[in-house]
N, C-alpha and C positions, 0 to 999 in steps of 0.2 A: 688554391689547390684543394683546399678541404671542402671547400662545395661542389669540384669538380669530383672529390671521389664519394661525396652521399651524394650528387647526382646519379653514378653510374652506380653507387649500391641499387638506389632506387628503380634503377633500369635493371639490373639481372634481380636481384631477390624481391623486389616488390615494394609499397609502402611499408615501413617501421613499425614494428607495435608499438603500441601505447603501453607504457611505463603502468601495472599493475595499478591500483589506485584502489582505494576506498574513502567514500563519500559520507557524509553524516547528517542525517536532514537537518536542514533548515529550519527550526520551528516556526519562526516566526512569521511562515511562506506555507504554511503545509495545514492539512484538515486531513482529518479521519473521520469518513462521517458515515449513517448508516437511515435508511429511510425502511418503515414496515408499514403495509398497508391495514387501516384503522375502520374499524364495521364495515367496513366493503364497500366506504366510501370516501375516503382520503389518505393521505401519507401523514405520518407521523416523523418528524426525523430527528436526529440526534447527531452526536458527535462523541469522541473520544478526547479530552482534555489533553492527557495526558500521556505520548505515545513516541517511540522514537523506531529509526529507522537507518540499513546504512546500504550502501551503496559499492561491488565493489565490479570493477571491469576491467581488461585489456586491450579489449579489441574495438575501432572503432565501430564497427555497427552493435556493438553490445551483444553478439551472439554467446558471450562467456559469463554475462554479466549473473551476479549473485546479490541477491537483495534479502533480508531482513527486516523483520518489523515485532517489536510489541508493543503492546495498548496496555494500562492498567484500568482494571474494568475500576474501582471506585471512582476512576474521573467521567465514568457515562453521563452525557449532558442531553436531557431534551427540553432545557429551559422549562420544567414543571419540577420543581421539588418533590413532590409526594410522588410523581411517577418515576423521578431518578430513583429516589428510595426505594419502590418498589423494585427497579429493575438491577437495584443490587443485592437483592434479597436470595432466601434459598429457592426463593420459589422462580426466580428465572435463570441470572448471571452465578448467584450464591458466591457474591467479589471476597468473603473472608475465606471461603475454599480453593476457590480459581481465582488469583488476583490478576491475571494477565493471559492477555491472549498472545498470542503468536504464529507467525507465521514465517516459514522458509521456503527459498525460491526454489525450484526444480530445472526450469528453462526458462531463460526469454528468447522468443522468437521474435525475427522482423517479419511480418507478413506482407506487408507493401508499404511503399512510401514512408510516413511516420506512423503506424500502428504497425504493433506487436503483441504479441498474446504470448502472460508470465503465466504459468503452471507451477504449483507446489504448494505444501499443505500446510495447512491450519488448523491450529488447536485450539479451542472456545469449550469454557465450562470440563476442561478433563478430557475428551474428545478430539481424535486427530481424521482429518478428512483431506482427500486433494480438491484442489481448488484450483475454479482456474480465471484469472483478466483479460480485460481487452485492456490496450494500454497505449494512448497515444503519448510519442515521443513530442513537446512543446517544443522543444530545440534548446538552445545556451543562450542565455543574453548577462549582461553587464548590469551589477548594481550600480546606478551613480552615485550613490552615498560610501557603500564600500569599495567601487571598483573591482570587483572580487566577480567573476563568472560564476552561471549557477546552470545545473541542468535542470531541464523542467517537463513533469509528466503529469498525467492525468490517467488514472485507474478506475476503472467499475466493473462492477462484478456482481454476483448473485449468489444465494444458500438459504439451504432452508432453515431455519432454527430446529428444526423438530430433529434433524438428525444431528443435532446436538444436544438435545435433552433440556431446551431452552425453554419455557412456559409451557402451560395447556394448549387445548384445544381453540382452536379459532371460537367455536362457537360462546365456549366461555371465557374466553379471554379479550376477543375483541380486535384479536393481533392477529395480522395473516401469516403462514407459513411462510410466504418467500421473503427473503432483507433483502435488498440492493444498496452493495457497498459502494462507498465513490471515495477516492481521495486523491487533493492536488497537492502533489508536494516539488520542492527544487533542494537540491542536494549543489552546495558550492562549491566551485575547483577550490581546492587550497593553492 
């Protein structure tokens, strides 16, 4: 009887929503990373050590979904000591002024298939900008170790530093204006 009456729920009102949720990333599944191009002739890349993020939706296509994130600039990694130092310095990040960046979601849209484009702004160094991702949806799978389902995406993105008050001038710095953000992360059902 009770699957005869969420069958015919399901036939006048629709599928069920999905029970609120928030997510909390996965560290040990996820990267923050950030690539700047170096004399105008390679990438330089890096990462964010130290960085969390959540997760919160109703709706199965994620049209409601809200995400957050901060980074602590002291954990910038590009595998060069003297340049990490450097880029926590006042003369780019200045990490004992602005210890964290941040960001808050605006929209996620689906635009076809598994890509979506998240909107909503970010603050780096003191400075609030909107921003915006491309953001392929990886899908759910199953950890075999914990059994535990994870969602999984994939984000990149772009910004200039300069409109954050981040380093000099290319010419004397060596660092191009534009970053290109990328980061995979999976967020696990509880």
């Amino acid at each position: 009887m009770k699957k005869l009456l969420l069958f015919m729920s399901i036939c006048i009102f629709g599928m069920p929503a999905v029970a609120q949720s928030t997510y909390t990333l996965d560290k040990n599944h996820a990267r923050l990373s950030f690539s700047a191009f170096h004399l105008g002739i390679s990438h330089i890349e890096g990462n964010f050590k130290l960085f969390n993020a959540s997760f919160i939706f109703s709706k199965e296509d994620f049209s409601d979904a809200r995400i957050e994130m901060t980074a602590e600039v002291k954990s910038i990694n590009t595998e060069v000591e003297m340049r990490d130092n450097d880029l926590k310095s006042p003369k780019w990040f200045d990490a004992e002024k602005y210890p964290a960046l941040t960001f808050k979601s605006i929209s996620f849209n689906k635009i076809s298939g598994k890509d979506y484009k998240l909107k909503g702004i970010i603050t780096i160094h003191g400075v609030t900008k909107p921003i915006e991702f491309d953001v392929i949806y990886n899908g759910k799978g199953q950890n075999p170790i914990s059994k535990k389902y994870s969602y999984g995406f994939s984000i990149s993105g772009k910004l200039n530093r300069n409109d954050f008050g981040i380093g000099g001038e290319p010419l004397a710095s060596g660092v191009g204006n534009e970053i290109e953000l990328k980061s995979n992360i999976e967020f696990p059902i509880n």
